[in-house]
Backbone of each chain as nested JSON, in Angstrom:
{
  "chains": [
    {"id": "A", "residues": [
      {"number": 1, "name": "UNK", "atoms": {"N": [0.83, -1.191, 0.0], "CA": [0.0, 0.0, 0.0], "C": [0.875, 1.255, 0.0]}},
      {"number": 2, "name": "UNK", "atoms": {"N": [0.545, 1.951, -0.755], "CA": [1.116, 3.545, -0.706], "C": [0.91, 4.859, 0.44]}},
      {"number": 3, "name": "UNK", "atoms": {"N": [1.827, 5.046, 1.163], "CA": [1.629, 5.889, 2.049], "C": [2.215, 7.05, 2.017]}},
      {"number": 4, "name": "UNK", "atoms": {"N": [2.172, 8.185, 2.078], "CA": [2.875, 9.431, 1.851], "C": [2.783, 10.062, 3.551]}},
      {"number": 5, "name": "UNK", "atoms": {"N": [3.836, 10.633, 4.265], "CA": [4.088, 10.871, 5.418], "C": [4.866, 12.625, 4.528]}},
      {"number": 6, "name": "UNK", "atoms": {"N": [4.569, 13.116, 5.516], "CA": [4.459, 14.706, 5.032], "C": [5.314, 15.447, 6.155]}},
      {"number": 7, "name": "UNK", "atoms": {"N": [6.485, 15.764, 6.06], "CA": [7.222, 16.354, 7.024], "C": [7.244, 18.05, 6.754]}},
      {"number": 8, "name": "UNK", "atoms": {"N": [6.707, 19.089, 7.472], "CA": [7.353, 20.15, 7.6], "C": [8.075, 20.678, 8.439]}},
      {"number": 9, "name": "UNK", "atoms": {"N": [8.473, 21.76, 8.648], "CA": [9.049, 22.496, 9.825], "C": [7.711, 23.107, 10.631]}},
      {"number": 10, "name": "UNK", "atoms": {"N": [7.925, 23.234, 12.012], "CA": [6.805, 23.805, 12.72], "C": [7.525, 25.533, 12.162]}},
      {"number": 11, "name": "UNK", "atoms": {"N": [5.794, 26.022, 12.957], "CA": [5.614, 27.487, 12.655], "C": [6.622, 27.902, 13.825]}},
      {"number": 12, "name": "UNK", "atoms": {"N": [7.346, 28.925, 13.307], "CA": [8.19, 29.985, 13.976], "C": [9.77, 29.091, 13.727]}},
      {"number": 13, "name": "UNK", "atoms": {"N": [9.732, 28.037, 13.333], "CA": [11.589, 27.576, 12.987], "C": [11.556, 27.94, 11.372]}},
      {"number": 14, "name": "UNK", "atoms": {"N": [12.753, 28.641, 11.858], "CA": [13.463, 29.305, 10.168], "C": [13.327, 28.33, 9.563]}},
      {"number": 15, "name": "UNK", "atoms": {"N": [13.112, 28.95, 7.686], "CA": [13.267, 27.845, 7.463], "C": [14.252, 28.788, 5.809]}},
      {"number": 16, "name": "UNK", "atoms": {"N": [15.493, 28.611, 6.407], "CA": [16.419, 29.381, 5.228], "C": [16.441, 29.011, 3.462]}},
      {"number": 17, "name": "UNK", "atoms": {"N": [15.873, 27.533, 3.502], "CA": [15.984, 26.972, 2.097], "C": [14.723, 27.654, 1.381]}},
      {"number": 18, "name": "UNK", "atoms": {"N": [13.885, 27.969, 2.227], "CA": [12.346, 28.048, 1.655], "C": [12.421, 29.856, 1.53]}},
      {"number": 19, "name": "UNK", "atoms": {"N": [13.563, 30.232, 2.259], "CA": [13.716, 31.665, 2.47], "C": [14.319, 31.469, 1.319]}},
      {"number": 20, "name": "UNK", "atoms": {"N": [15.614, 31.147, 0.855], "CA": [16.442, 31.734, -0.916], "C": [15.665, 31.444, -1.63]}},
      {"number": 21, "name": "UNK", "atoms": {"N": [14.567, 30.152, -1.856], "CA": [13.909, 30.002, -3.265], "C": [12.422, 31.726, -3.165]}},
      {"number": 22, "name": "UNK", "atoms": {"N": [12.565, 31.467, -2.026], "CA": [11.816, 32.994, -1.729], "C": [12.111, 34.187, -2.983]}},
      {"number": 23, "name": "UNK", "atoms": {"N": [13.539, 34.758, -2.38], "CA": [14.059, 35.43, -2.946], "C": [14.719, 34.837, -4.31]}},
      {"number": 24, "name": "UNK", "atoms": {"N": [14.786, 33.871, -4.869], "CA": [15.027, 33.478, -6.076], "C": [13.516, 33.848, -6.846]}},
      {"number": 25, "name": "UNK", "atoms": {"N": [12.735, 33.298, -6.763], "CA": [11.396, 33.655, -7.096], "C": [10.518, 34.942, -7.487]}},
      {"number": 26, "name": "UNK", "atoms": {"N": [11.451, 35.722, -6.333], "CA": [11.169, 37.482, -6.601], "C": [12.444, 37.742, -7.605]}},
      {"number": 27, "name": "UNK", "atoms": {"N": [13.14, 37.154, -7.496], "CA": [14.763, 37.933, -8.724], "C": [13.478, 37.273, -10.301]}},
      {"number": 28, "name": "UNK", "atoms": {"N": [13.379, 36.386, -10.634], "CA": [12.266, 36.401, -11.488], "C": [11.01, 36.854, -11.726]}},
      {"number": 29, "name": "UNK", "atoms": {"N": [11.058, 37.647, -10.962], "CA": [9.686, 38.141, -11.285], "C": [8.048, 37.638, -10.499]}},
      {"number": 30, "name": "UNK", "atoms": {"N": [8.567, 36.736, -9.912], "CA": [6.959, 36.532, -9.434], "C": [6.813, 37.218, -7.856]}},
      {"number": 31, "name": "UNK", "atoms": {"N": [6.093, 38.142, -8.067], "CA": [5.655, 39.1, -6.87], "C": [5.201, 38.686, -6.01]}},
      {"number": 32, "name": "UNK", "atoms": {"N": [3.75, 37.891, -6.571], "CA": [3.031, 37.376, -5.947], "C": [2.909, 36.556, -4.877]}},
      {"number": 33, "name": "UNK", "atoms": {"N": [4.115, 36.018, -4.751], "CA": [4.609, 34.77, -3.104], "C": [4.794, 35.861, -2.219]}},
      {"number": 34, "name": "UNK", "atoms": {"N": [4.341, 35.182, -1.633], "CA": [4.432, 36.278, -0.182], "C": [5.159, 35.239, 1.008]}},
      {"number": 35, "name": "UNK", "atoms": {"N": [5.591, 34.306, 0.712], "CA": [6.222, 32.972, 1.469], "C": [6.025, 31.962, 1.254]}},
      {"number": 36, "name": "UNK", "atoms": {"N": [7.678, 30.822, 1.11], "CA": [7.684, 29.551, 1.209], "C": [8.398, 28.839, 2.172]}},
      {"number": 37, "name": "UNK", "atoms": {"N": [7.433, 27.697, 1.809], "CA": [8.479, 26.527, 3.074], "C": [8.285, 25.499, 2.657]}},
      {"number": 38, "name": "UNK", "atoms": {"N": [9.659, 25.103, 2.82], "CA": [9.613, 23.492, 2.059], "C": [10.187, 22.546, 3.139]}},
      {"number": 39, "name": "UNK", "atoms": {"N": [9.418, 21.258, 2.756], "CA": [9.001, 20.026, 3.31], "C": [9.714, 18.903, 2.787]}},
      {"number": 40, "name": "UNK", "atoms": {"N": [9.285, 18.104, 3.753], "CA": [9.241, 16.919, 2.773], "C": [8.728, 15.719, 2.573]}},
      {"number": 41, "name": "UNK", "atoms": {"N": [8.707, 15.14, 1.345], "CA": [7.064, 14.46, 0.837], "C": [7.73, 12.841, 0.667]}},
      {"number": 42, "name": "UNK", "atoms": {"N": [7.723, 12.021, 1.927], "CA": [8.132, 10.7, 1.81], "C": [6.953, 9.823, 1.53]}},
      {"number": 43, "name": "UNK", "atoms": {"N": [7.539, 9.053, 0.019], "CA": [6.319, 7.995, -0.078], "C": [6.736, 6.512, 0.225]}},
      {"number": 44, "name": "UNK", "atoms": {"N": [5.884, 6.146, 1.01], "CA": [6.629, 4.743, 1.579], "C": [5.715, 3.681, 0.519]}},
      {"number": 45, "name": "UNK", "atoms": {"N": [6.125, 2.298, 0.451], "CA": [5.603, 1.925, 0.139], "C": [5.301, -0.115, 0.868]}},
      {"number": 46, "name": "UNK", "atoms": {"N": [4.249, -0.003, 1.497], "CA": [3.623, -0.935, 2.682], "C": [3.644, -1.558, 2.419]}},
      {"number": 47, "name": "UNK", "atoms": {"N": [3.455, -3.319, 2.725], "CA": [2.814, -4.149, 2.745], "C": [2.036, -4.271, 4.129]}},
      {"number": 48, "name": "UNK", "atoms": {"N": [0.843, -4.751, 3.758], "CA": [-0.639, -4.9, 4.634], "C": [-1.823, -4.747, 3.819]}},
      {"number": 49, "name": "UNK", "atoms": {"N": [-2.738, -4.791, 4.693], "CA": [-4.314, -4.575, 4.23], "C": [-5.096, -3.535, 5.184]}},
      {"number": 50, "name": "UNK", "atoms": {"N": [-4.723, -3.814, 6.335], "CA": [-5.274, -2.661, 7.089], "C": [-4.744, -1.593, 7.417]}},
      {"number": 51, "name": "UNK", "atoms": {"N": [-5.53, -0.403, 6.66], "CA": [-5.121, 0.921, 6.628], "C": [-4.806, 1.502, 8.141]}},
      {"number": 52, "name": "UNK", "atoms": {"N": [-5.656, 1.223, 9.123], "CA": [-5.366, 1.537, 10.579], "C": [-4.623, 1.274, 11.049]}},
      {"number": 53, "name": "UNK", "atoms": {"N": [-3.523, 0.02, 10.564], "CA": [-2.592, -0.899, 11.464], "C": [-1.322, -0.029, 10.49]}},
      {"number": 54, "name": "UNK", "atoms": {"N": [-1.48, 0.018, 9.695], "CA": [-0.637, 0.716, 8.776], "C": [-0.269, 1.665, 9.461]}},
      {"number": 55, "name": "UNK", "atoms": {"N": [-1.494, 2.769, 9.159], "CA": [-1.205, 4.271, 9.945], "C": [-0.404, 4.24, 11.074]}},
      {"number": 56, "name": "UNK", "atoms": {"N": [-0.502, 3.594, 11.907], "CA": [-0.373, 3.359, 13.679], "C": [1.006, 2.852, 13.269]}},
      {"number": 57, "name": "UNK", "atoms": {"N": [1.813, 1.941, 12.197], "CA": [2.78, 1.667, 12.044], "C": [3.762, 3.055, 11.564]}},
      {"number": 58, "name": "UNK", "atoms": {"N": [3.398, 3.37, 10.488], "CA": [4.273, 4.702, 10.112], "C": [4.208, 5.83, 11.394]}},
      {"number": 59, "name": "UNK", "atoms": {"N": [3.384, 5.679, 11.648], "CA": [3.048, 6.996, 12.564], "C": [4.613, 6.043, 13.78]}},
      {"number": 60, "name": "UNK", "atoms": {"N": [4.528, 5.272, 14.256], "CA": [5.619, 4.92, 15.034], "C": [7.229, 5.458, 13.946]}},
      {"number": 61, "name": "UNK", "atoms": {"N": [7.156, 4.945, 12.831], "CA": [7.981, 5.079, 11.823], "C": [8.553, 6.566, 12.028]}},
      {"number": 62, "name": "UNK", "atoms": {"N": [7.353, 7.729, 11.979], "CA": [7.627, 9.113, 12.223], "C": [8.145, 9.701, 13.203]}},
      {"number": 63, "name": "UNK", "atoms": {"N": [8.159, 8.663, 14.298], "CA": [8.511, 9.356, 15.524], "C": [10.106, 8.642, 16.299]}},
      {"number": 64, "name": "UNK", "atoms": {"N": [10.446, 7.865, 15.373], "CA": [11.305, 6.872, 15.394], "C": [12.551, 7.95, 14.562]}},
      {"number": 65, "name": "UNK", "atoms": {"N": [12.062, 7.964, 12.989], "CA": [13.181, 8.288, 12.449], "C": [13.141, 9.28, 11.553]}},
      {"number": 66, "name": "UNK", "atoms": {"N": [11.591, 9.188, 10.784], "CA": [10.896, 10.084, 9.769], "C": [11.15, 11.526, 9.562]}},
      {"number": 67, "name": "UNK", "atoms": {"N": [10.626, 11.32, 11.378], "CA": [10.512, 13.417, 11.46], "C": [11.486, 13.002, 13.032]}},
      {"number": 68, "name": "UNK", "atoms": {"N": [11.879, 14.709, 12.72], "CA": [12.523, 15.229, 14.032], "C": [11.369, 16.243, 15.019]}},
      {"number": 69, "name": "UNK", "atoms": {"N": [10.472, 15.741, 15.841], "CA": [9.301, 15.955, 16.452], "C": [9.395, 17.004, 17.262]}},
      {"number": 70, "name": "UNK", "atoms": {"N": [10.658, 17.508, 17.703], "CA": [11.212, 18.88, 18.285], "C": [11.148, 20.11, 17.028]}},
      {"number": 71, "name": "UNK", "atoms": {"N": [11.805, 20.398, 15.809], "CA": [11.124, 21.323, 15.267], "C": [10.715, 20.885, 13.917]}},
      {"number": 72, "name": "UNK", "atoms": {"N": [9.788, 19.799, 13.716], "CA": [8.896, 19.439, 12.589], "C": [7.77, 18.68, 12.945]}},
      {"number": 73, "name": "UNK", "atoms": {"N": [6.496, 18.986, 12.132], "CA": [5.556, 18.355, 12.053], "C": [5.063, 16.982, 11.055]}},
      {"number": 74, "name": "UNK", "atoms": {"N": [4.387, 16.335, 11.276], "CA": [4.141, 15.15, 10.039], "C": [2.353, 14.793, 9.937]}},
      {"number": 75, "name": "UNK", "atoms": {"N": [2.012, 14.46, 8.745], "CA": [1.126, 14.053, 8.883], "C": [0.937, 13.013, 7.57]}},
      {"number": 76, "name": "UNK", "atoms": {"N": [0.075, 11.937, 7.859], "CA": [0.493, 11.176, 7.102], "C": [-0.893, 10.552, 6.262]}},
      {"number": 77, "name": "UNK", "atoms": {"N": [-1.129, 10.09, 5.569], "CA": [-1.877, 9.888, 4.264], "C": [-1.877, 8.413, 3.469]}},
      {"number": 78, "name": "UNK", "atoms": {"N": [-2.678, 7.673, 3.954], "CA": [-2.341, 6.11, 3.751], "C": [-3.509, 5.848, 2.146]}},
      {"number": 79, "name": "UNK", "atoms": {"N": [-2.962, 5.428, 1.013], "CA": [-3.818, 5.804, -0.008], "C": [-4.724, 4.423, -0.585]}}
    ]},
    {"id": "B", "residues": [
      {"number": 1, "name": "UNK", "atoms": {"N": [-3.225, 32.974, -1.387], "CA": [-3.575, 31.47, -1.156], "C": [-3.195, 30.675, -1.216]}},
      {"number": 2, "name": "UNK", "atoms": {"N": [-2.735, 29.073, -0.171], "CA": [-2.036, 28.214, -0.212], "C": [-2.042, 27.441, -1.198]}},
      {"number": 3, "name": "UNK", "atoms": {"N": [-0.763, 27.646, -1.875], "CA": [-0.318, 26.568, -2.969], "C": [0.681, 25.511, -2.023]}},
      {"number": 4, "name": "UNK", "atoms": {"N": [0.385, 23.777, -2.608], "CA": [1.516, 22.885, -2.522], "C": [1.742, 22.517, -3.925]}},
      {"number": 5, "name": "UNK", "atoms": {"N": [3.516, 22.379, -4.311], "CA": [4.02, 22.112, -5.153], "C": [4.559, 20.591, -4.641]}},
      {"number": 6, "name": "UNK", "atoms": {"N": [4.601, 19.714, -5.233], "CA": [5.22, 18.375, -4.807], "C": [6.017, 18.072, -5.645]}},
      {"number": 7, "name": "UNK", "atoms": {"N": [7.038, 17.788, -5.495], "CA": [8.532, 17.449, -6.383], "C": [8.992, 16.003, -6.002]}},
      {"number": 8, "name": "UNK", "atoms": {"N": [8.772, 15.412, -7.107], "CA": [9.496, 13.827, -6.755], "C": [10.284, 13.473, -7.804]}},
      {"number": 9, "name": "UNK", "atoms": {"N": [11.621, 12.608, -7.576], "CA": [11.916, 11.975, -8.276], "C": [11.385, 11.022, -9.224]}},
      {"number": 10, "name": "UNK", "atoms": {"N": [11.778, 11.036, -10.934], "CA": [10.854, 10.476, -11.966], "C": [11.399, 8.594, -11.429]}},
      {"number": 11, "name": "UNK", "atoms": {"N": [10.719, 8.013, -11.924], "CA": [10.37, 6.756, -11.954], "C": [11.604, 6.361, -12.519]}},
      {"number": 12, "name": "UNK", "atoms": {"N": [12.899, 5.737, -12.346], "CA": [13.537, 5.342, -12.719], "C": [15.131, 5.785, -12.149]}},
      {"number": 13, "name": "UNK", "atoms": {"N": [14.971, 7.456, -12.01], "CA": [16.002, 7.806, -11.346], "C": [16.607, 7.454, -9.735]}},
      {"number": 14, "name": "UNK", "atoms": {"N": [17.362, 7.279, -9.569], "CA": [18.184, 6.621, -8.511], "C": [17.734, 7.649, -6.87]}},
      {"number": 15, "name": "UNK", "atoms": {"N": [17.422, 6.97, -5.802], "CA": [17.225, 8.048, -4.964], "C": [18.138, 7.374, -3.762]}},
      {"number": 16, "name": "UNK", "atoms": {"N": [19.77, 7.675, -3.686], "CA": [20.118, 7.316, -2.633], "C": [19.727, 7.657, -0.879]}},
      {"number": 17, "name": "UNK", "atoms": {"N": [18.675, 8.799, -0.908], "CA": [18.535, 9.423, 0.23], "C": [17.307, 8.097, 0.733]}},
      {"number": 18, "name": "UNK", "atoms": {"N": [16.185, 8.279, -0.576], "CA": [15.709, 7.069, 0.121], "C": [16.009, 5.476, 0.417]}},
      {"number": 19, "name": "UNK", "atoms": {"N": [16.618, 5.309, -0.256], "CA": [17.596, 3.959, -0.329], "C": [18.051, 3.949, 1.308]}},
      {"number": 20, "name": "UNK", "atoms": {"N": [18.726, 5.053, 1.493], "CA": [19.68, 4.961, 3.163], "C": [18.287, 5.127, 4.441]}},
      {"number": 21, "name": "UNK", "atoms": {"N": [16.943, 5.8, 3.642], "CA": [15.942, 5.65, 4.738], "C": [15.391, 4.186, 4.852]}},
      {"number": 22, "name": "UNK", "atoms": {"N": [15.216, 3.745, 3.806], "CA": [14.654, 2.273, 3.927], "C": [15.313, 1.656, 4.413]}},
      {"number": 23, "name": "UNK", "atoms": {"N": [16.767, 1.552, 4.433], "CA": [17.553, 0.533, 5.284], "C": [17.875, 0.925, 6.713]}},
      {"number": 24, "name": "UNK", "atoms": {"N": [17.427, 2.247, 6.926], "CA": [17.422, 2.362, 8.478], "C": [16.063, 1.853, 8.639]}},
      {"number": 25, "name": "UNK", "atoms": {"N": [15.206, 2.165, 8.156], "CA": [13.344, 1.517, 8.795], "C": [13.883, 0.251, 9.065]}},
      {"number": 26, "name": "UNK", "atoms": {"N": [14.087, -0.844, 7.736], "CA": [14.75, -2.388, 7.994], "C": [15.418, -2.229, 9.326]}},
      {"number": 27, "name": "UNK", "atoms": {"N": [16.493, -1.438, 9.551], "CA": [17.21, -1.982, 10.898], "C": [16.463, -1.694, 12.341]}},
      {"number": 28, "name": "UNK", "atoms": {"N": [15.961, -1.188, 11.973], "CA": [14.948, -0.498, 13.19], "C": [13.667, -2.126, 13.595]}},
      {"number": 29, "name": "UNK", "atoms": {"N": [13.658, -2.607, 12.419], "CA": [12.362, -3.785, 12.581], "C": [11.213, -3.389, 11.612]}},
      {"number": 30, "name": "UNK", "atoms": {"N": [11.33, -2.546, 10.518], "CA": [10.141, -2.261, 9.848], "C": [10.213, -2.986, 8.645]}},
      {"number": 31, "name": "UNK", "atoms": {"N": [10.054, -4.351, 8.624], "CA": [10.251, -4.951, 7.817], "C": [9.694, -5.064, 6.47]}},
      {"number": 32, "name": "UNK", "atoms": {"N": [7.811, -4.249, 6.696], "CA": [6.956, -4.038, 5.951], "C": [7.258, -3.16, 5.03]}},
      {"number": 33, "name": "UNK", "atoms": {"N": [8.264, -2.384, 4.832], "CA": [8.289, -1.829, 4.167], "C": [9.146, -1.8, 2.626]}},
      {"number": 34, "name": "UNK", "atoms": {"N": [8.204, -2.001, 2.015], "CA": [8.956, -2.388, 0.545], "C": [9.863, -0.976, -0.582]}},
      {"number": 35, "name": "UNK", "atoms": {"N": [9.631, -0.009, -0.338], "CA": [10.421, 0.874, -0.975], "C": [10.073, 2.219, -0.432]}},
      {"number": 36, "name": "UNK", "atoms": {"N": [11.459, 3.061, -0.542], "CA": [10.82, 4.851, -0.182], "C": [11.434, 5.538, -1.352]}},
      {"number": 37, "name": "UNK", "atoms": {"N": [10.679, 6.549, -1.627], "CA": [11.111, 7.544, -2.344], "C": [10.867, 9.241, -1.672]}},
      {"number": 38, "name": "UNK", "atoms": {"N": [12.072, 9.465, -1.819], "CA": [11.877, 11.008, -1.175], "C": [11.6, 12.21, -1.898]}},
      {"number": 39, "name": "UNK", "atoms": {"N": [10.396, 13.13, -1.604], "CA": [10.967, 14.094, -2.829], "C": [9.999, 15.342, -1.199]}},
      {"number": 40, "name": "UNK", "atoms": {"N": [9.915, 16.838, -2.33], "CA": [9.864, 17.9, -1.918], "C": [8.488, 18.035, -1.672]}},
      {"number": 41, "name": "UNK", "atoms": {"N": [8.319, 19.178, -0.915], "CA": [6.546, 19.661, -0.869], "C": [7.276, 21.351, -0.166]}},
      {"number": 42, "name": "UNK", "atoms": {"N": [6.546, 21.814, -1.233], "CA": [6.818, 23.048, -1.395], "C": [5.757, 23.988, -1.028]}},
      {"number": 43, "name": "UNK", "atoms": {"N": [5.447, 24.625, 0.138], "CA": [4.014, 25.572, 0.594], "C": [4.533, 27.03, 0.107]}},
      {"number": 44, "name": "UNK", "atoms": {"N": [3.849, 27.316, -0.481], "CA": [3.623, 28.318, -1.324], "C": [2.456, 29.472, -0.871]}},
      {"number": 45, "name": "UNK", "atoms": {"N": [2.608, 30.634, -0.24], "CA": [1.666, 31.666, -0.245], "C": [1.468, 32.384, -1.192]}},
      {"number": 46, "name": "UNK", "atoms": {"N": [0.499, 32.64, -1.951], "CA": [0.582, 33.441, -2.942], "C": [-1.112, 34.482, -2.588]}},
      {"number": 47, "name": "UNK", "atoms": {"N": [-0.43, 35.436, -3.816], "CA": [-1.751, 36.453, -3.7], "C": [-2.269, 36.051, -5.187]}},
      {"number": 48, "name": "UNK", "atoms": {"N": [-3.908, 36.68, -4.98], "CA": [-4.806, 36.238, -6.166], "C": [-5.882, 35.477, -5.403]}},
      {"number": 49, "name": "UNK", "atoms": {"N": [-6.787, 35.427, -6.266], "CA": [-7.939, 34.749, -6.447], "C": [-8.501, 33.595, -7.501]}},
      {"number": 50, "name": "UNK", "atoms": {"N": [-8.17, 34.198, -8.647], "CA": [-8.721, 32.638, -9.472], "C": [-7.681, 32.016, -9.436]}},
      {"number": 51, "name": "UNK", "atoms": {"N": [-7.952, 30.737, -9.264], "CA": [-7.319, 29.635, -8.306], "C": [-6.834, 28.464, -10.071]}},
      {"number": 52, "name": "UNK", "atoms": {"N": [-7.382, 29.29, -11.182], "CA": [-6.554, 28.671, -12.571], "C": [-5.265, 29.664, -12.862]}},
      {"number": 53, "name": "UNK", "atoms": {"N": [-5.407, 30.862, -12.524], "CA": [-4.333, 31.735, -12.99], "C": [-3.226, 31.455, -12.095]}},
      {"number": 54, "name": "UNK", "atoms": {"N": [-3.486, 31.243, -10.739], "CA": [-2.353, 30.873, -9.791], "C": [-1.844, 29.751, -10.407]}},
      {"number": 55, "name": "UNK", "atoms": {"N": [-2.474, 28.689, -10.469], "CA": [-1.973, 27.191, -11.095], "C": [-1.09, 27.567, -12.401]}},
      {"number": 56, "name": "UNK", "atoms": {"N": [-1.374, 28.161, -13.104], "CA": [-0.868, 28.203, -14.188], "C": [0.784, 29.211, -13.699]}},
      {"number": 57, "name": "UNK", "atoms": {"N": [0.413, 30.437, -12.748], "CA": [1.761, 30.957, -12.666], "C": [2.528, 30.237, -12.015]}},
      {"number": 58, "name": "UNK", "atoms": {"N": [1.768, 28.954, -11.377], "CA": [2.834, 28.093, -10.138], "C": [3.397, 27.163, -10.728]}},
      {"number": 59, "name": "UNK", "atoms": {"N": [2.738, 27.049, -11.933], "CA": [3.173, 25.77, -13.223], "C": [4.703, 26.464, -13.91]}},
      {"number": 60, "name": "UNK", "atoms": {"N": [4.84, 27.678, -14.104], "CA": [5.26, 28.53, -14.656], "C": [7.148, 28.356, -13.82]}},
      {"number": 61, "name": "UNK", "atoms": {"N": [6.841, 28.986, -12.187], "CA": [7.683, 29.169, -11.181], "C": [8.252, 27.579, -11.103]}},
      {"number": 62, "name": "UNK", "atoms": {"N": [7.457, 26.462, -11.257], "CA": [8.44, 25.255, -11.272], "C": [9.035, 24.934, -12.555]}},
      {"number": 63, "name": "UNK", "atoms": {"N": [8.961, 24.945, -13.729], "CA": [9.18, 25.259, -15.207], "C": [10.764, 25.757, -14.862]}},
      {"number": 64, "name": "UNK", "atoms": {"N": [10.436, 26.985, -13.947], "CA": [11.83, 28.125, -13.905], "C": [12.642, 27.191, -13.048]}},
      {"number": 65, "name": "UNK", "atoms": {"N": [11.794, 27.19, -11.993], "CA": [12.978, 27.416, -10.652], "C": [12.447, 25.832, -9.939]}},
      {"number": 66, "name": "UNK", "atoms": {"N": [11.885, 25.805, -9.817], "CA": [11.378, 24.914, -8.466], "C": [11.604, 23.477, -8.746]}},
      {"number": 67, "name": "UNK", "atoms": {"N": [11.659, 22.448, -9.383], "CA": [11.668, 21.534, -9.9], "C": [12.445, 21.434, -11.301]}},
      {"number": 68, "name": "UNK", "atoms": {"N": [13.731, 20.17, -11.119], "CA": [14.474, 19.854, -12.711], "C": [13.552, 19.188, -13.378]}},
      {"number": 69, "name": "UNK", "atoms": {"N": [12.983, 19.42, -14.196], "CA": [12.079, 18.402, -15.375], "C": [12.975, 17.75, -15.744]}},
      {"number": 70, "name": "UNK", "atoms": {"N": [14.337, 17.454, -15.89], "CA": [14.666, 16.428, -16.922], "C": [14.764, 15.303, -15.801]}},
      {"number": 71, "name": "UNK", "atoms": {"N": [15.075, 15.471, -14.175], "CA": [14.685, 14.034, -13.323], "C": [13.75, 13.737, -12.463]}},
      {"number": 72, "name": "UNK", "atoms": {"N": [13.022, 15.055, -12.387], "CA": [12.01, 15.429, -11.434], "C": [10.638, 15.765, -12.09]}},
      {"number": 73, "name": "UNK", "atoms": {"N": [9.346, 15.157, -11.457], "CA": [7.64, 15.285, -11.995], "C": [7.603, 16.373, -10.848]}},
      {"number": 74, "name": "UNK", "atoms": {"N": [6.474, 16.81, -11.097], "CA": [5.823, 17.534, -9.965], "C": [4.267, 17.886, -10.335]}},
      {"number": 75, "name": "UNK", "atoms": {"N": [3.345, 17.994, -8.85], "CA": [1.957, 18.242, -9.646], "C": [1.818, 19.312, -8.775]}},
      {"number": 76, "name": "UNK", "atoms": {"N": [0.728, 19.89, -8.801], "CA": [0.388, 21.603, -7.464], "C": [-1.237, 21.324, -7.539]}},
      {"number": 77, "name": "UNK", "atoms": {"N": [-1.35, 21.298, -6.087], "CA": [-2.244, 21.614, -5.311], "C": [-2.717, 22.879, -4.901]}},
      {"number": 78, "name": "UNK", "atoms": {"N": [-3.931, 23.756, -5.185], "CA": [-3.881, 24.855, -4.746], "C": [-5.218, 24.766, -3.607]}},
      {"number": 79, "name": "UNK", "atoms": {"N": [-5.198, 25.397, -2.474], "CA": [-5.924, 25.327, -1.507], "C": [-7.025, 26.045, -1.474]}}
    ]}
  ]
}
């Protein structure tokens, strides 16, 4: 089964990479961003059948090694 | 309005980052898990309203900057 686990940075930790494509973005021309932050988009891929036992597995997975739970968030998406 | 950009490696190209995550899950005991692939998720604030013209300028900003097309897909989500 396909699972996608979704790491960002929590609100208020810098996040400098998401800050230069910032300013890369305005050196081209697009005005319109007013802020980015980038993540990151892990797709695992399961064996099982039950989506709940799954979840409850990655979700251990996330807190194990996935995410760093001091300044990032995760949320995860079992498909 | 919240745009996500998602950046993954294309189907074929080599992803040592996830390669070295899957074999830590394995050592850890996550045996279930048959492959990872890592890629980006990009949150995007932007200004505007029609929610096709954003798509299209956010289509535009990964074209430029945000994503290599020759090893990298990407699709956008706008919120």
């Amino acid at each position: 089964m396909k699972v996608v686990v979704n790491v960002s940075l929590k609100e208020g930790v810098l996040d400098p990479q998401g800050k230069a494509v910032h300013h890369a973005l305005g050196s081209l021309g697009f005005d319109e961003v007013n802020g980015v932050r980038i993540g990151k988009r892990i797709v695992l891929d399961v064996d099982g059948e039950d989506k709940e036992k799954i979840k409850e597995r990655v979700k251990t997975m996330c807190e194990e090694l996935l995410a760093n739970t001091v300044i990032e968030d995760y949320f995860i998406e079992v498909e």
